[in-house]
C-alpha positions in Angstrom: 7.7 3.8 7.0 9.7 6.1 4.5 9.1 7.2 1.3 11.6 4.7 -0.4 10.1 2.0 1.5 6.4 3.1 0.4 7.8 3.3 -2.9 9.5 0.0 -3.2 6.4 -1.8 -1.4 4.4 -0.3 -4.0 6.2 -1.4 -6.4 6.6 -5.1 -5.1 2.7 -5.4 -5.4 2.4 -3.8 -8.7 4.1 -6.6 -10.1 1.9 -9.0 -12.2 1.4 -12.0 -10.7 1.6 -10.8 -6.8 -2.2 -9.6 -6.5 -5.2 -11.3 -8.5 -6.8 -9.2 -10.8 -9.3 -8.2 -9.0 -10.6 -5.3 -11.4 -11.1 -7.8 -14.1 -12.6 -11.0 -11.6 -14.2 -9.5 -8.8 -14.9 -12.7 -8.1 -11.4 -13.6 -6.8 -12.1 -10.5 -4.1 -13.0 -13.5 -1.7 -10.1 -15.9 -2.6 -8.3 -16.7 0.8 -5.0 -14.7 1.0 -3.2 -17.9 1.6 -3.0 -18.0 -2.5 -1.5 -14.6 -3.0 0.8 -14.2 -0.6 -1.1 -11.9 2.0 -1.9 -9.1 -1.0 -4.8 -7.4 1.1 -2.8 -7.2 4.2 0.1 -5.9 2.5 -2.0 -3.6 -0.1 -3.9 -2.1 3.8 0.0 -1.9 5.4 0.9 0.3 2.2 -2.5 2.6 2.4 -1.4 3.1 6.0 2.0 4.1 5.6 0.6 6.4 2.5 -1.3 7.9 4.9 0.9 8.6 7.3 3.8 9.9 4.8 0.8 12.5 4.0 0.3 13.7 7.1 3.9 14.3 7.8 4.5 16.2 4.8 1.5 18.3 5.5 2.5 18.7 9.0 6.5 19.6 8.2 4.9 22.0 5.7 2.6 23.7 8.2 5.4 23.7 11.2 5.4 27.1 13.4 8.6 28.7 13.7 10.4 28.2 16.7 
């Protein structure tokens, strides 16, 4: 996933409405994703690809000269 894509997925579930608030209700930590439109599978999909954009920045700034 690129950055822009990271970005723009972050963005998507920053906006209010798309993820309950689970900070304020933990409660709603076990409502079924069916409610909110997959937000824990999509929130996991965007740690991944976070992940990964690290790891190739770290490696492209690490490369051996050929």
């Amino acid at each position: 996933m690129s950055l822009a894509a990271v970005v723009t997925e972050m963005s998507a579930l920053g906006e209010i409405g798309v993820s309950p608030p689970v900070d304020w209700l933990p409660l709603l930590k076990w409502t079924p994703e069916r409610f909110w439109s997959h937000w824990r599978t999509r929130a996991a999909r965007l740690r991944q690809a976070e992940a990964q954009q690290e790891i190739d920045t770290v490696l492209s700034d690490h490369e051996m000269p050929s």
